[in-house]
C-alpha positions as a printed Julia matrix, in Angstrom:
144×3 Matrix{Float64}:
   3.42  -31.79   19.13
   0.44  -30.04   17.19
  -0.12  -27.69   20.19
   3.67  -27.13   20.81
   4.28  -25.89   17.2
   0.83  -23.66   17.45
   2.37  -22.05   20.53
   5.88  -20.97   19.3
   4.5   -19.77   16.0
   1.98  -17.84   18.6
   4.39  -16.35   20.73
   6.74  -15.69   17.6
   4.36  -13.52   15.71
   2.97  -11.84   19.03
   6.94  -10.67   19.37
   6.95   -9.53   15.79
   3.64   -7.73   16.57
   4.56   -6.1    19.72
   8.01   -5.14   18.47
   6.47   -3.44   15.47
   3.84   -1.29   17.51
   6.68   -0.4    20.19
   8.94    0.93   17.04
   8.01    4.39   15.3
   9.77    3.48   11.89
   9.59    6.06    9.06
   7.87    5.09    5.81
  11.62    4.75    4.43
  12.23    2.18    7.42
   8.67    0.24    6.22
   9.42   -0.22    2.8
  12.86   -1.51    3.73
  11.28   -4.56    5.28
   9.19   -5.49    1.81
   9.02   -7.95    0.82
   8.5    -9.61    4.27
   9.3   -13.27    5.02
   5.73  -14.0     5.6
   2.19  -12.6     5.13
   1.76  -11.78    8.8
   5.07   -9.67    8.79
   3.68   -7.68    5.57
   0.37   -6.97    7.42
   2.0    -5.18    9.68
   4.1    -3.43    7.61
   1.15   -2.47    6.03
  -0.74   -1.55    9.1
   2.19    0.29   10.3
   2.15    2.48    7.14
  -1.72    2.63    7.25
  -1.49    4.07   11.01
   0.61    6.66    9.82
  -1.61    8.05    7.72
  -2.96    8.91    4.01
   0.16   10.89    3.81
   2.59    8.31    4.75
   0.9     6.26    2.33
   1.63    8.72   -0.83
   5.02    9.32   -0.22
   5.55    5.5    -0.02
   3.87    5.4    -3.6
   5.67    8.54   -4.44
   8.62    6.12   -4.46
   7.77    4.77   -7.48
   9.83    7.83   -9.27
  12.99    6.64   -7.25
  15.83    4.33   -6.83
  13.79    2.66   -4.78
  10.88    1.85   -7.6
  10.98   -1.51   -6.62
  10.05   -1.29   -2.93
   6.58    1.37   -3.59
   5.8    -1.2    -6.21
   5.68   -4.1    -3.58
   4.11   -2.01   -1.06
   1.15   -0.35   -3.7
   0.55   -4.06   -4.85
   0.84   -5.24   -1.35
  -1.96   -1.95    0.06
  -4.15   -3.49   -2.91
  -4.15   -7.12   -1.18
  -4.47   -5.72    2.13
  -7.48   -3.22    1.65
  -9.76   -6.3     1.03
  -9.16   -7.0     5.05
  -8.34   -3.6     6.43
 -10.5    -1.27    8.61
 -13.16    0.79    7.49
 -10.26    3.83    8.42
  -7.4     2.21    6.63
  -9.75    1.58    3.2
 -10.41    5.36    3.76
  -6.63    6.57    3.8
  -5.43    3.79    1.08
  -8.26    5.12   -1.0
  -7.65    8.52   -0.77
  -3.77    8.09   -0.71
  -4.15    6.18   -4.29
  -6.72    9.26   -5.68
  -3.79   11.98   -4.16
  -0.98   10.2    -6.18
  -2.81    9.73   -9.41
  -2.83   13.23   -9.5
   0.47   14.23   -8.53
   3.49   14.15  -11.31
   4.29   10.49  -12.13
   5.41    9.17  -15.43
   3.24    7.48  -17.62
   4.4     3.73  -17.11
   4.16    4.3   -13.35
   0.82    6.61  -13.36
  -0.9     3.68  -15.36
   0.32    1.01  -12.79
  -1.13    2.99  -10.12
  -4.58    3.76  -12.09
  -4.83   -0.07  -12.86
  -4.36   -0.44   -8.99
  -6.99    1.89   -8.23
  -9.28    0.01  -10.09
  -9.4    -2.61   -7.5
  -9.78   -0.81   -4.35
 -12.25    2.11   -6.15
 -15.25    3.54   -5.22
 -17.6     6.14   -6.05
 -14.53    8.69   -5.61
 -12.7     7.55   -7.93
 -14.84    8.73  -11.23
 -13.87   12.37  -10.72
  -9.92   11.31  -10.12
 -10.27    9.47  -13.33
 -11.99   10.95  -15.73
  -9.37   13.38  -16.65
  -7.4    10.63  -17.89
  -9.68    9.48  -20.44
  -9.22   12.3   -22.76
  -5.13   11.39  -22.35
  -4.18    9.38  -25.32
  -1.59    7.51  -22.91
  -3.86    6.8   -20.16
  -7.15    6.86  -21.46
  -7.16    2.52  -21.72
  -5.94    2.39  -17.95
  -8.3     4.63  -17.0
 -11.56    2.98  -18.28
């Protein structure tokens, strides 16, 4: 029974996997599917927007100045989680992509969000993206 249930939940997520690399979905289609129904499903969400690029990656954070706040916040909380198991490549763009969007306009509430998020994926790039932010007397407790 063991190996019967191990097998359909196999062949289950190899369809979700194989339908998701087989389907170009924008980064508007991506964040449509958070939250996912399972942490397997959000990985490759996740992957899926990491694939696309350090660019699809901003605009999804971009997000967090629309309607659809809600959504950029699940997926830059959910690019947080998944950086501690990504590729060397995918660190690289979810780095950079969080550096490009502190620096683009945000409000305050939603620039501090992201600067506490960078915080956990940061490295030495970060200091230079940051340090601006400690002379601003709104951001300057985020960003140390």
């Amino acid at each position: 029974l063991l190996f019967f249930l191990f097998a359909c939940a196999s062949t289950q997520q190899a369809s979700v996997a194989t339908q998701t690399e087989k389907n170009i979905y924008t980064v508007d289609e991506l964040l449509d599917q958070l939250p996912a129904d399972n942490s397997f499903d959000e990985d490759l969400i996740l992957y899926s927007l990491c694939q696309r690029g350090e660019g699809a990656i901003v605009n999804a954070l971009l997000q967090l100045e629309s309607k659809e706040y809600d959504k950029a916040e699940y997926a830059m909380h959910g690019l947080t989680r998944y950086f501690t198991k990504a590729s060397d490549a995918h660190k690289a763009a979810i780095q950079n992509a969080f550096y490009a969007t502190c620096l683009k306009k945000l409000s305050v509430a939603n620039k501090a969000l992201l600067i506490d998020e960078i915080h956990k994926i940061a490295d030495g790039k970060a200091v230079p993206v940051l340090a601006p932010f400690l002379k601003d007397e709104n951001l300057c407790d985020p960003a140390a």
